[in-house]
Every structure is written in structure tokens, then in C-alpha cells.
OpenMM code with the backbone's topology and positions (N, CA, C; nanometers):
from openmm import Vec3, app, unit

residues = "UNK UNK UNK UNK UNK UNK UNK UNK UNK UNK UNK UNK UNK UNK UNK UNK UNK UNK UNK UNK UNK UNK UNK UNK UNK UNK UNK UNK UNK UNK UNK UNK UNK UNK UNK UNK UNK UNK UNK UNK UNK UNK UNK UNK UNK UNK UNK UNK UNK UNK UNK UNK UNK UNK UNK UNK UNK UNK UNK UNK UNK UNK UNK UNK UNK UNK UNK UNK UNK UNK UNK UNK UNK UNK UNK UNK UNK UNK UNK UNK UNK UNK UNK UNK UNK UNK UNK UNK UNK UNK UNK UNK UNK UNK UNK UNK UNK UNK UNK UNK UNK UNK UNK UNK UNK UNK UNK UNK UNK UNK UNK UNK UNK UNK UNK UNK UNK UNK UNK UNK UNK UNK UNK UNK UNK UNK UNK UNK UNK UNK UNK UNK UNK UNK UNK UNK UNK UNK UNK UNK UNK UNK UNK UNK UNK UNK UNK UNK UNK UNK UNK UNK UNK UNK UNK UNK UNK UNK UNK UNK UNK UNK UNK UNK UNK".split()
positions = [
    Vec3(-2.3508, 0.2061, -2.0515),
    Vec3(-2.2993, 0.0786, -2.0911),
    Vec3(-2.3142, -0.0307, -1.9861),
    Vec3(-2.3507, -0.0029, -1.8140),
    Vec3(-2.3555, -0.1240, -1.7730),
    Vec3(-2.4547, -0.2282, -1.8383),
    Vec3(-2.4496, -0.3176, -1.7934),
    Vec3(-2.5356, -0.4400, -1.8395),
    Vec3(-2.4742, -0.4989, -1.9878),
    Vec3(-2.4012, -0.4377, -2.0578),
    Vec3(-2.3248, -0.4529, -2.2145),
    Vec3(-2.2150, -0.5659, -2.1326),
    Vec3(-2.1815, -0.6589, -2.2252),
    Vec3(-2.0322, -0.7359, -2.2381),
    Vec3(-1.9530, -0.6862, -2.2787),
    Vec3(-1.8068, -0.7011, -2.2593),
    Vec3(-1.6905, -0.6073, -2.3699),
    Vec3(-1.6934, -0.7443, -2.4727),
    Vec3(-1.6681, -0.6947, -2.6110),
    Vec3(-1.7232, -0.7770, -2.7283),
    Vec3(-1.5383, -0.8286, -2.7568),
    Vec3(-1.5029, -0.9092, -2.7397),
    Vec3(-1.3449, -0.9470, -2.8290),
    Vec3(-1.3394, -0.8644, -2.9114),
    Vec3(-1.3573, -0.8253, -3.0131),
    Vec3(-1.3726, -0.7579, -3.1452),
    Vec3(-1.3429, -0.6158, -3.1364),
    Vec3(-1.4111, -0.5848, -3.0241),
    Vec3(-1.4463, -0.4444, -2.9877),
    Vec3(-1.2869, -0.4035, -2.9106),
    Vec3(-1.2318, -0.5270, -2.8257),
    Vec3(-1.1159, -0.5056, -2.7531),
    Vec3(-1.0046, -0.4895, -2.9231),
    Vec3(-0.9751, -0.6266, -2.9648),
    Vec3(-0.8727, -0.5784, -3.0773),
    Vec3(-0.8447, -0.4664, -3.1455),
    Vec3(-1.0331, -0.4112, -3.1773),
    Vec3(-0.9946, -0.2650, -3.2755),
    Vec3(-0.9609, -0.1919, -3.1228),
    Vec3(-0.9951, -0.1679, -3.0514),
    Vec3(-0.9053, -0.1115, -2.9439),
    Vec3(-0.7589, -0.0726, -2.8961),
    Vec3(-0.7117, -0.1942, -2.9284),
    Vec3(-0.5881, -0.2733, -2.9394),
    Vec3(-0.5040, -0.1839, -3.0663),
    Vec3(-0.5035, -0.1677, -3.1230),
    Vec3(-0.5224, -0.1715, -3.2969),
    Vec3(-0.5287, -0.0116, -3.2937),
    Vec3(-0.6358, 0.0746, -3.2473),
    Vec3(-0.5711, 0.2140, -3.2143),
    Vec3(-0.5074, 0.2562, -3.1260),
    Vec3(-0.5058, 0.2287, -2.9770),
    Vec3(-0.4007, 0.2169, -2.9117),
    Vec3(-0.2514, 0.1824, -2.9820),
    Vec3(-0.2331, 0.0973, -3.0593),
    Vec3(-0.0903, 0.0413, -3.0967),
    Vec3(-0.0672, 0.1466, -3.2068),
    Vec3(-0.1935, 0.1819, -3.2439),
    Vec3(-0.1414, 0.3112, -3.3636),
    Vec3(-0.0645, 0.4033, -3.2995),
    Vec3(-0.1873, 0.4627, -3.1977),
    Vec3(-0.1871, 0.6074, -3.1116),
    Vec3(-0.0023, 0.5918, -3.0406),
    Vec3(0.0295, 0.4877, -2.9785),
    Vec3(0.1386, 0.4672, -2.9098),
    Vec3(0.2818, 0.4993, -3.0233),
    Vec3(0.2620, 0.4112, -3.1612),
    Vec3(0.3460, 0.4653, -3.3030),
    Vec3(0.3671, 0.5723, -3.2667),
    Vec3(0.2788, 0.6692, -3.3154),
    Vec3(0.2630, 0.7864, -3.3230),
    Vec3(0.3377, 0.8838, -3.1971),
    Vec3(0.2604, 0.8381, -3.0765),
    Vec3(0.3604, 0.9512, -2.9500),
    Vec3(0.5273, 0.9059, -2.9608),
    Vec3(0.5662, 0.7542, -2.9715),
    Vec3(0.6899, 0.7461, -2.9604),
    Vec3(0.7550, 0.8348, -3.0479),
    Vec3(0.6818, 0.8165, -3.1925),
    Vec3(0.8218, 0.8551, -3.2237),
    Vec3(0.8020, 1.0268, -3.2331),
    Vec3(0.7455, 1.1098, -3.1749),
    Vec3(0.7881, 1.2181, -3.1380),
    Vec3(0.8161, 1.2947, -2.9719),
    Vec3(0.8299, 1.1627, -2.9439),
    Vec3(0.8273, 1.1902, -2.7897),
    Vec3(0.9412, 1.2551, -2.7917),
    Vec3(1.0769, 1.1884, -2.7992),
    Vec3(1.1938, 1.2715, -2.7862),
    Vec3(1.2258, 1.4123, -2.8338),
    Vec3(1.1815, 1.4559, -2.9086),
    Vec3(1.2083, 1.5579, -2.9661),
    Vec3(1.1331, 1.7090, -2.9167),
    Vec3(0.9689, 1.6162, -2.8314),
    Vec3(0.9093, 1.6745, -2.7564),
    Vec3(0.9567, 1.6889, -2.5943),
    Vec3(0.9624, 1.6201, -2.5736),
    Vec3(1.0157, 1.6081, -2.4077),
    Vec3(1.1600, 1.6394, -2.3803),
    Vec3(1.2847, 1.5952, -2.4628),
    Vec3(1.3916, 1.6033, -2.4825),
    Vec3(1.4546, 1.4778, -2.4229),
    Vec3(1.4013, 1.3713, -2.3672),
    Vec3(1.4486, 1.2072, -2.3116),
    Vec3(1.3636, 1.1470, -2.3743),
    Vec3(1.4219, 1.0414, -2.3900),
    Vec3(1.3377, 0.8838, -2.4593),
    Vec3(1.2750, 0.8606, -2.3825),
    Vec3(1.1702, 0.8092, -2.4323),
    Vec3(1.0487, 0.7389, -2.3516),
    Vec3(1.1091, 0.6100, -2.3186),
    Vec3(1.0168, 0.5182, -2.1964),
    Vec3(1.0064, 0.4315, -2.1900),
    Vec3(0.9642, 0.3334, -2.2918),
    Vec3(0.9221, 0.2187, -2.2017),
    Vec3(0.9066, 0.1149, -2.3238),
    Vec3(0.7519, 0.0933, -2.3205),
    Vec3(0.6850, 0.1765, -2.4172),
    Vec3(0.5105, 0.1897, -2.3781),
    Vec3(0.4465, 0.0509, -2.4981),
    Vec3(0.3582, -0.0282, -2.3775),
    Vec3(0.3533, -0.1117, -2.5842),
    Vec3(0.2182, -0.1971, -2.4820),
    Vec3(0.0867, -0.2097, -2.5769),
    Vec3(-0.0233, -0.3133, -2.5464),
    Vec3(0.0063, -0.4607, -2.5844),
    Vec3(0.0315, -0.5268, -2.5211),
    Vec3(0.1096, -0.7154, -2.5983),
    Vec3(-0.0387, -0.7719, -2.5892),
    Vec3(-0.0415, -0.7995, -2.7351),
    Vec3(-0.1429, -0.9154, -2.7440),
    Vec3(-0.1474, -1.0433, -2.6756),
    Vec3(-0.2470, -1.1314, -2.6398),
    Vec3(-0.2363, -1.2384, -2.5468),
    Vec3(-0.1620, -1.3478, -2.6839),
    Vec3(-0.1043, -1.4238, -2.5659),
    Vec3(-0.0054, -1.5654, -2.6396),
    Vec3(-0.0805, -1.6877, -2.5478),
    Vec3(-0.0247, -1.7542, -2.6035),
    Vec3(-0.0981, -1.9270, -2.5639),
    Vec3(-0.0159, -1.9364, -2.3755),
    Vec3(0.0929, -1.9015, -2.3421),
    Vec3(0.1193, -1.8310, -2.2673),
    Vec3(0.0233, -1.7705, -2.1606),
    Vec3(0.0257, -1.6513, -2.1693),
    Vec3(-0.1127, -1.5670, -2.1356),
    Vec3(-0.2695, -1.6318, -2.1202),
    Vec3(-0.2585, -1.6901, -2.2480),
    Vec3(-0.4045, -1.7814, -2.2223),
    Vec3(-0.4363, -1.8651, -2.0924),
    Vec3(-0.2909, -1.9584, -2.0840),
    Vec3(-0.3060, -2.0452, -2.0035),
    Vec3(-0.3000, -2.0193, -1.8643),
    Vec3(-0.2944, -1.8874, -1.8450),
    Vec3(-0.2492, -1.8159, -1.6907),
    Vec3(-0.4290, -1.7017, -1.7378),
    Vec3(-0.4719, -1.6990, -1.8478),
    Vec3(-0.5817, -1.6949, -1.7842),
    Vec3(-0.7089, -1.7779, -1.7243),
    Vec3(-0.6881, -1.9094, -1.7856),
    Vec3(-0.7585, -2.0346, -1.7932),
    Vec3(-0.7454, -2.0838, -1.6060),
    Vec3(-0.5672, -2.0498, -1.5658),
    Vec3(-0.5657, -2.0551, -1.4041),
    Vec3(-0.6154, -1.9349, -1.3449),
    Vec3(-0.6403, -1.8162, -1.3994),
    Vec3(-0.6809, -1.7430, -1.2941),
    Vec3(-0.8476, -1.7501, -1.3013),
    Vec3(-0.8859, -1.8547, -1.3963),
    Vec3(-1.0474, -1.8439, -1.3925),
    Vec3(-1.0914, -1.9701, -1.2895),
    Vec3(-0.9810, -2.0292, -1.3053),
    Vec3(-0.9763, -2.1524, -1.2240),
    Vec3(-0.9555, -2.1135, -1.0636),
    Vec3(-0.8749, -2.0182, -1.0333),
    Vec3(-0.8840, -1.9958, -0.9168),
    Vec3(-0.9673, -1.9208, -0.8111),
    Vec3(-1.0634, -1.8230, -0.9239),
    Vec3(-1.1437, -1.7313, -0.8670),
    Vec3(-1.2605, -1.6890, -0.9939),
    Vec3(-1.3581, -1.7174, -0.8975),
    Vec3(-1.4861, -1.6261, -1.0232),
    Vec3(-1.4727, -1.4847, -1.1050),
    Vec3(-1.3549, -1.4868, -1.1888),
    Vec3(-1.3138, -1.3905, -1.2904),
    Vec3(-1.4505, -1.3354, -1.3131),
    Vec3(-1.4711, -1.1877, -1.3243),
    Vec3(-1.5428, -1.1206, -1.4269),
    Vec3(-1.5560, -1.1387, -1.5187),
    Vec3(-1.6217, -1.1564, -1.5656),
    Vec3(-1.6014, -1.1904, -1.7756),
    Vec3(-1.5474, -1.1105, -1.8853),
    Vec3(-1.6135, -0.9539, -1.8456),
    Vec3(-1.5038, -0.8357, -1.8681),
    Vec3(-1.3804, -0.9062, -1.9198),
    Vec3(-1.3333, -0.8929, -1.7740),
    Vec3(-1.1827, -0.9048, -1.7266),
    Vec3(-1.1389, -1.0400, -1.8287),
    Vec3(-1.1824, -1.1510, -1.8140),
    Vec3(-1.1783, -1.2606, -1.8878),
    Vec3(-1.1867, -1.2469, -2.0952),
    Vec3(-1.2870, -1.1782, -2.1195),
    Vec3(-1.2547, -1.1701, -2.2471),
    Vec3(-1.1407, -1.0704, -2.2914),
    Vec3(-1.1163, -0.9302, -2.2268),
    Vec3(-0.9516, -0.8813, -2.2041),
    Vec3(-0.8601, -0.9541, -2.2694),
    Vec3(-0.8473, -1.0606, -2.1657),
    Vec3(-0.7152, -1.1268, -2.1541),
    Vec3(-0.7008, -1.2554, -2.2407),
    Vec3(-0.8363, -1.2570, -2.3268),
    Vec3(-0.8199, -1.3407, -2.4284),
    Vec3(-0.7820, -1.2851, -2.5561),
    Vec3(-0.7804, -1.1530, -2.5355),
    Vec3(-0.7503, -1.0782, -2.6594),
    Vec3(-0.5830, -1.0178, -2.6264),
    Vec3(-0.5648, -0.9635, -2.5352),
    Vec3(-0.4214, -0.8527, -2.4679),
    Vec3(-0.3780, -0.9369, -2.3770),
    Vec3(-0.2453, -0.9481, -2.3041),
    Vec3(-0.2273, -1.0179, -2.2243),
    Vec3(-0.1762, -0.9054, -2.1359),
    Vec3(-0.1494, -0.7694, -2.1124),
    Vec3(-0.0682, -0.6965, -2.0608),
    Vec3(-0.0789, -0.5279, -2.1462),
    Vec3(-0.0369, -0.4471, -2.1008),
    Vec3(-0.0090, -0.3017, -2.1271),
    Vec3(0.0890, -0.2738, -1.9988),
    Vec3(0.1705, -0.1944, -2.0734),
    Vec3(0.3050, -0.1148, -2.0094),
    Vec3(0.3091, 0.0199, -2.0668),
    Vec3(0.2425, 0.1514, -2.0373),
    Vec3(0.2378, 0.2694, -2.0371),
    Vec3(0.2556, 0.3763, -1.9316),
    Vec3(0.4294, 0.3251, -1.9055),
    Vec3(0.5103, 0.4131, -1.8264),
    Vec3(0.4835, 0.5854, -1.8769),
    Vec3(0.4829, 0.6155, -1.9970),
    Vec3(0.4761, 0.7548, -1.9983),
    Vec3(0.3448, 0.8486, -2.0671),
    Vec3(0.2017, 0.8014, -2.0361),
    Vec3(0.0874, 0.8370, -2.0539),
    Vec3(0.0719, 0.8690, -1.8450),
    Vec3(0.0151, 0.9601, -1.8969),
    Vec3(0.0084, 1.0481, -1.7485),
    Vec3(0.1078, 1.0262, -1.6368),
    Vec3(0.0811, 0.9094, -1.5495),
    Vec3(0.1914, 0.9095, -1.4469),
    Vec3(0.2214, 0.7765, -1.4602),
    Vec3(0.1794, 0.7423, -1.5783),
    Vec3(0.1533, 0.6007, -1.5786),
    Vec3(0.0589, 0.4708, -1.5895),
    Vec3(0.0540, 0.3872, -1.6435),
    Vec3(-0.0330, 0.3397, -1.6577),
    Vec3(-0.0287, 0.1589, -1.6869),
    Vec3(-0.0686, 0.0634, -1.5997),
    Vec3(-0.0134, -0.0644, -1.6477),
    Vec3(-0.0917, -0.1475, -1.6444),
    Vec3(-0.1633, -0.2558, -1.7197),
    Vec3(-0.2631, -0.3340, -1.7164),
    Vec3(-0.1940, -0.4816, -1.6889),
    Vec3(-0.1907, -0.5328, -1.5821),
    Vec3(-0.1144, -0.6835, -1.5432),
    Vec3(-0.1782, -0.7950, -1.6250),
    Vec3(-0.0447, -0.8765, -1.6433),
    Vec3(-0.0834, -1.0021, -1.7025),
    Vec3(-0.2076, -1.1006, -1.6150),
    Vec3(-0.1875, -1.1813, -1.7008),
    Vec3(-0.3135, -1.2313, -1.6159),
    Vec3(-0.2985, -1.3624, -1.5197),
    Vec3(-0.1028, -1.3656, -1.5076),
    Vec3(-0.0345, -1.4393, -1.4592),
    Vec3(-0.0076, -1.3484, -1.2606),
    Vec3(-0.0135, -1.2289, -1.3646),
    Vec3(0.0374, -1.1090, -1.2184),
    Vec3(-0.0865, -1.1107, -1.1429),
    Vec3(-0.2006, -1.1099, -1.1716),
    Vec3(-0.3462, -1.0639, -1.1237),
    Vec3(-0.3372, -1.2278, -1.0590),
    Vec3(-0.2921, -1.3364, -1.1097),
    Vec3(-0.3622, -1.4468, -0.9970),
    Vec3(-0.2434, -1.4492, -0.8993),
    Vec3(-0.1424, -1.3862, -0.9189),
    Vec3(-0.0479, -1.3936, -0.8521),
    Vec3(-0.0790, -1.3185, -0.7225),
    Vec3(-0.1353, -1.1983, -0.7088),
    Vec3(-0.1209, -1.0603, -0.6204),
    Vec3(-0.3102, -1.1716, -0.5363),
    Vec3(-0.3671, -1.2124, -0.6797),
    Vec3(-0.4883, -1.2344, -0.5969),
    Vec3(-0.4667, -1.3581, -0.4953),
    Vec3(-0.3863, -1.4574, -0.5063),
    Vec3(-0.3625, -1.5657, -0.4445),
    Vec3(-0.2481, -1.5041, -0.3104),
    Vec3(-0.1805, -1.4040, -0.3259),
    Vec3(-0.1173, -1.3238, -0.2097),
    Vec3(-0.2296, -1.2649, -0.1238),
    Vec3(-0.2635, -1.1421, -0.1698),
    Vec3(-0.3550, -1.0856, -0.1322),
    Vec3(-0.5407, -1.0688, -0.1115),
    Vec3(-0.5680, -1.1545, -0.2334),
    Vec3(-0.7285, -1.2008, -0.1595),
    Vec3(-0.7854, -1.1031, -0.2728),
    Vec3(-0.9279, -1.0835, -0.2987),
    Vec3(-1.0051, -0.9579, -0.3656),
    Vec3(-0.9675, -0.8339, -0.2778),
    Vec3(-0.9790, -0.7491, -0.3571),
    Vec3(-1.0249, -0.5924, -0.3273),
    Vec3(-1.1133, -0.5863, -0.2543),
    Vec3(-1.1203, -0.4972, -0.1574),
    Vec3(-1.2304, -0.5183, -0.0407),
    Vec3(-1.3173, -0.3634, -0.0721),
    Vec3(-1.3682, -0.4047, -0.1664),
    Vec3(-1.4782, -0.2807, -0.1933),
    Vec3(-1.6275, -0.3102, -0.1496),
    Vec3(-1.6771, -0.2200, -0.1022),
    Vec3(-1.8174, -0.2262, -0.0672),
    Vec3(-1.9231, -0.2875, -0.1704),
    Vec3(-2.0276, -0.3513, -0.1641),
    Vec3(-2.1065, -0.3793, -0.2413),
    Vec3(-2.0674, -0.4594, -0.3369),
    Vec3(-1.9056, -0.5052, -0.3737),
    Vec3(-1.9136, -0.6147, -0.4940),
    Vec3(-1.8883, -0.7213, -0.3998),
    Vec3(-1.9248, -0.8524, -0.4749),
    Vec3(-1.9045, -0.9542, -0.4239),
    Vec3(-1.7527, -1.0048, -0.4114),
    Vec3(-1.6847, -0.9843, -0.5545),
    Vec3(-1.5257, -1.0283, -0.5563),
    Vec3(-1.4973, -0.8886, -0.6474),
    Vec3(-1.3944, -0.8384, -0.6569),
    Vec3(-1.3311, -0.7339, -0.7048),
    Vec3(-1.1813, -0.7752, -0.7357),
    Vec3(-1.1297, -0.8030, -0.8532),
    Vec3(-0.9840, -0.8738, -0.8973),
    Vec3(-0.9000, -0.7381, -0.8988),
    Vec3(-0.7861, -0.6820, -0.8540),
    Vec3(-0.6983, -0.6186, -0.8919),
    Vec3(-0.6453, -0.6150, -1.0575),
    Vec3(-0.6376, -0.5535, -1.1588),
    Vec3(-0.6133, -0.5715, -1.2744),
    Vec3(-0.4752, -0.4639, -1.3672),
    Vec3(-0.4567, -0.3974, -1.2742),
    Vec3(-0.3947, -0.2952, -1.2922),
    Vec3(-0.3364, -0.1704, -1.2101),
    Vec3(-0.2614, -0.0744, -1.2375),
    Vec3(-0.2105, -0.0524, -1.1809),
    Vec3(-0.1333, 0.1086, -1.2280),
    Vec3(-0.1200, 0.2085, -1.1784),
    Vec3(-0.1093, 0.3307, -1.2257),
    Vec3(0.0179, 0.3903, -1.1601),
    Vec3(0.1463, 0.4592, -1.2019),
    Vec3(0.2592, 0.4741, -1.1787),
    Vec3(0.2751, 0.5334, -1.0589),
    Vec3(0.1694, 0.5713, -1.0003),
    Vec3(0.1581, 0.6442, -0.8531),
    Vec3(0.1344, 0.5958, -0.7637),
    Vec3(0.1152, 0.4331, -0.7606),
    Vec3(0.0557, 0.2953, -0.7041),
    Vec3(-0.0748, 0.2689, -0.6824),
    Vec3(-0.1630, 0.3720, -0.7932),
    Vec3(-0.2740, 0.3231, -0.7465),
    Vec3(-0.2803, 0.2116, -0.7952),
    Vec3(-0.4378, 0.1754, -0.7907),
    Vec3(-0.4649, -0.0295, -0.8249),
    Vec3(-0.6019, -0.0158, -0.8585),
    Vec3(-0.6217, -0.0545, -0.9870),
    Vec3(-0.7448, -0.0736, -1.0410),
    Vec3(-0.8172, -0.1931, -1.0328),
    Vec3(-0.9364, -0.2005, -0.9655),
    Vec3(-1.0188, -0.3329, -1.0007),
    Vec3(-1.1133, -0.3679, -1.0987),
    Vec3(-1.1636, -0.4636, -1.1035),
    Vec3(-1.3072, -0.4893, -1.1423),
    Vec3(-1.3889, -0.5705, -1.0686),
    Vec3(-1.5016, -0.5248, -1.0355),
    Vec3(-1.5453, -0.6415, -0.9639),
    Vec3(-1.6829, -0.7240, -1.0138),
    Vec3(-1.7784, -0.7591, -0.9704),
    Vec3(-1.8118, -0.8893, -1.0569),
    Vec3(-1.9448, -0.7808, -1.1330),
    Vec3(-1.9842, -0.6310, -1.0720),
    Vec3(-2.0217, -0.5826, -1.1242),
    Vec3(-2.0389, -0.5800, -1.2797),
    Vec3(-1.9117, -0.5621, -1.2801),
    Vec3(-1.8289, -0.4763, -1.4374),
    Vec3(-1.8104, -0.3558, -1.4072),
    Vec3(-1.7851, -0.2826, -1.2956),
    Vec3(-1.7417, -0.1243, -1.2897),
    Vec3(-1.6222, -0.1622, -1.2337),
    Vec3(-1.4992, -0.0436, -1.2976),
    Vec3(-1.4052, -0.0300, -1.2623),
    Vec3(-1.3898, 0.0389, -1.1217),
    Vec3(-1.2580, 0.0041, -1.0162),
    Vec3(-1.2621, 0.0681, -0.8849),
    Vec3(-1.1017, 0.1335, -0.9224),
    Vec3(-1.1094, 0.2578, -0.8712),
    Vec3(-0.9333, 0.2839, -0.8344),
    Vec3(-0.9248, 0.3223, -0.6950),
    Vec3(-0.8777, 0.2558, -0.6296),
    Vec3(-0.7525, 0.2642, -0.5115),
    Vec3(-0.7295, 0.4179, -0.4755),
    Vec3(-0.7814, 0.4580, -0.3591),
    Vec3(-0.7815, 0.6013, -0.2793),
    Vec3(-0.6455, 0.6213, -0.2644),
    Vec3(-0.5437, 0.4927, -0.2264),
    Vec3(-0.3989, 0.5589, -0.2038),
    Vec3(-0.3500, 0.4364, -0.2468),
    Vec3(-0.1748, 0.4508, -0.2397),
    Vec3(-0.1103, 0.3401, -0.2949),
    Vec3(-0.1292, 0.1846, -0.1727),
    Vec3(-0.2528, 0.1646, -0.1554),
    Vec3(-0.2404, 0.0481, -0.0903),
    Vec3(-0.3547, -0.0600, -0.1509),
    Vec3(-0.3541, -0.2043, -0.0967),
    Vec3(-0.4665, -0.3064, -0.1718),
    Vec3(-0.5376, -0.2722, -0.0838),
    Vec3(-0.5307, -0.2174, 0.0413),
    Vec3(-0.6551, -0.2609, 0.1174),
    Vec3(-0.7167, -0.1272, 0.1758),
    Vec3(-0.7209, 0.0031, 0.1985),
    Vec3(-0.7711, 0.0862, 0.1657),
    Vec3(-0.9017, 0.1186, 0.0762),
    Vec3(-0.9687, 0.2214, 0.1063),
    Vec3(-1.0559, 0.3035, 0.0294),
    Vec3(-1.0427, 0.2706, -0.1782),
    Vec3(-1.1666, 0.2071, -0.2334),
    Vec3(-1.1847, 0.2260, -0.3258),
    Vec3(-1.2597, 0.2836, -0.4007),
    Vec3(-1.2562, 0.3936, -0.5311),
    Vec3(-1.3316, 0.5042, -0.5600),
    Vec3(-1.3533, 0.4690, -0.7109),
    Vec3(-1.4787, 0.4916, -0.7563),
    Vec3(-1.5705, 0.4325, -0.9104),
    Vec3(-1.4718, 0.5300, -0.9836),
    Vec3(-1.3550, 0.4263, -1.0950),
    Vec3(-1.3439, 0.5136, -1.1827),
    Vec3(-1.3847, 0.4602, -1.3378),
    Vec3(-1.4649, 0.3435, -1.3472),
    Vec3(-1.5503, 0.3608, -1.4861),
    Vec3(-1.6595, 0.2502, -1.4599),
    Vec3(-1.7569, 0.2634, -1.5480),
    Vec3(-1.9436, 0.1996, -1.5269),
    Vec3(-1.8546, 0.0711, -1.5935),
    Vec3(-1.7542, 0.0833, -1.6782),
    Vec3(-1.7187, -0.0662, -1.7480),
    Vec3(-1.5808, -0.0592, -1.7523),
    Vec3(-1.5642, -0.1962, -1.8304),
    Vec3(-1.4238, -0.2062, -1.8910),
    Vec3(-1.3719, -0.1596, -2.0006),
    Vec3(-1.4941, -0.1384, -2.0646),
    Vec3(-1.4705, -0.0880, -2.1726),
    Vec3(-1.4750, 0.0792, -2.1802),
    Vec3(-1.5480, 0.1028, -2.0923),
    Vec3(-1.4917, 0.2864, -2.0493),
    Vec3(-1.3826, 0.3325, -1.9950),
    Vec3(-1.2803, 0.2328, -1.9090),
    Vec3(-1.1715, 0.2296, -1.8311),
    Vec3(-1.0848, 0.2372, -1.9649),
    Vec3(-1.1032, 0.1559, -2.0885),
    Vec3(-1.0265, 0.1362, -2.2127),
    Vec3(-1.0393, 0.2532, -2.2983),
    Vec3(-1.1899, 0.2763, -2.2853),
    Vec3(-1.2036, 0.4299, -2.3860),
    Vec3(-1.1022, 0.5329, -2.3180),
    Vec3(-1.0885, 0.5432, -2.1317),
    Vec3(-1.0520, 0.6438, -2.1121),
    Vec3(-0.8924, 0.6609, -2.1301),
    Vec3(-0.8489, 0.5386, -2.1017),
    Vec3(-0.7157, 0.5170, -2.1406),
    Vec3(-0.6323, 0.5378, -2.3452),
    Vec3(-0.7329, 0.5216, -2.3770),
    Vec3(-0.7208, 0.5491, -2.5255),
    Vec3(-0.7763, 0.7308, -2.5253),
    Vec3(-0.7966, 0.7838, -2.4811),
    Vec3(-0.8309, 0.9259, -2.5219),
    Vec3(-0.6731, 0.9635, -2.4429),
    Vec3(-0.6319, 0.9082, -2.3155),
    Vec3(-0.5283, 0.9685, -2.2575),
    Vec3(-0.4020, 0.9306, -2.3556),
    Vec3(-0.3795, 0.8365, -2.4214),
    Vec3(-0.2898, 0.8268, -2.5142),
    Vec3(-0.3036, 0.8985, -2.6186),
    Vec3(-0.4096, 0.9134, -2.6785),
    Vec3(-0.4094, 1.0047, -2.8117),
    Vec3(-0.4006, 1.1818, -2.7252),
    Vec3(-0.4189, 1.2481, -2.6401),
    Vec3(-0.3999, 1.3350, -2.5688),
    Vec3(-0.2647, 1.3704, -2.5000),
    Vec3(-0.1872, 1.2924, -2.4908),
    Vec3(-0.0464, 1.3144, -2.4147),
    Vec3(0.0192, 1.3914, -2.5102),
    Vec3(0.0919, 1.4746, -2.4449),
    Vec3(0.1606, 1.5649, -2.5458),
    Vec3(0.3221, 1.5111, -2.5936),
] * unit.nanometer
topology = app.Topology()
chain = topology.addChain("A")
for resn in residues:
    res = topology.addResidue(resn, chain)
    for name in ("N", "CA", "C"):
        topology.addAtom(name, app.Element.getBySymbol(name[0]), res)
């Protein structure tokens, strides 16, 4: 898939089984695990969201990836798919990037922080389109290829939701 765009279209039906797949684990989570889940849910982008992505394109050469995302989702909160799992608004990402600067990965030019995994790792993208995850819970540390796209980072996250027990 490198060299592919993520298609809007392609993100919603995404969106759309994810929000199924998530139906589905809640409501047998309890009965499986024996505690309530957290509060797991993909939020579609709002005019809101838009406009905090419109500043974070404004502040830094966004990926486009990353940019059509957040014209579709504004956020994911999936506290109880593996150890966790959280995709930042696009208010949080200019926030951490205007603190902290790009991801300092080898070979990309800019790399945005985008996310974030209950164990502290930190997912990027960088202008590539391959996803990076974070060797340990820090921004500035070792980063290691965990997808050719965004849209494989999404496939993989959608197989781990339909897979959680």
C-alpha cells in the first residue's frame, strides 16, 4: 500500500465497522471479564475538530494521511482493546507538537505524534505515510516501523477489536 492515499470513504466504512465491532464487545464485555469496561468509542470529526485540524495544518506540514483522518474521526478512546489504545484529537497532536517538536525518527523529514497506546507508547506518522511506534514510553527515544500506512495501522487496530475476547 505505500504510495496509496487513505481515501475518506475508505476511513468512514472503517469507522462504521469499528463502531459496529466496539457494539458488539461492550455489550458482552461484562459478563466476559466480570467488570465494566471503559468508555471505548471512535468520535466522528465535528466542525470543532475540523477547525483544530485546519490549525494543526497551519502549524506544521501535516501528512495528508493524517489530515484526511481527521476530516473524517476526530479521536478514538480504546482503553480496553489490548493495553490500550488512543488516537488524539487533532487539537492534542498540535498541542504535544507545539510542546514537543516532531518525532525524531531517522529518515523522515517531520513525523507528527498521533496517538498513543495504554503502556505509553506513541505512534507517529511521518511525511512518509508509515506508521512509527515509540521503543519505550518516551517522545524522544528509539522509534520502530509499526505499519507501511495509515491505513494498515487502522486495519490492524480493527482486527484487534474484532479479536479481543
Amino acid at each position: 500500500m505505500p504510495g496509496e492515499r487513505l481515501d475518506a470513504k475508505w476511513v468512514r466504512s472503517w469507522w462504521e465497522q469499528a463502531d459496529a465491532a466496539l457494539t458488539k464487545l461492550m455489550q458482552a464485555f461484562l459478563p466476559t471479564h466480570g467488570f465494566p469496561p471503559g468508555h471505548n468509542a471512535v468520535t466522528l470529526a465535528t466542525d470543532d475538530s475540523d477547525r483544530a485540524t485546519d490549525a494543526l495544518v497551519d502549524l506544521t506540514p501535516i501528512p495528508s494521511d493524517l489530515t484526511t483522518l481527521y476530516w473524517v474521526i476526530s479521536d478514538a478512546s480504546l482503553p480496553d482493546i489490548d493495553s490500550g489504545y488512543f488516537i488524539h484529537s487533532p487539537a492534542t497532536a498540535a498541542e504535544q507538537f507545539r510542546k514537543y517538536g516532531p518525532a525524531p525518527i531517522e529518515g523522515e523529514w517531520i513525523a507528527i505524534v498521533f496517538a498513543g497506546g495504554g503502556g505509553g507508547c506513541l505512534f507517529a506518522i511521518g511525511d512518509s505515510g508509515q506508521v512509527w511506534k515509540s521503543t519505550t514510553a518516551s517522545w524522544f527515544d528509539e522509534y520502530e516501523l509499526a505499519a507501511a500506512s495509515l491505513q494498515e495501522f487502522l486495519e490492524h487496530l480493527s482486527r484487534r477489536i474484532a479479536n479481543q475476547p
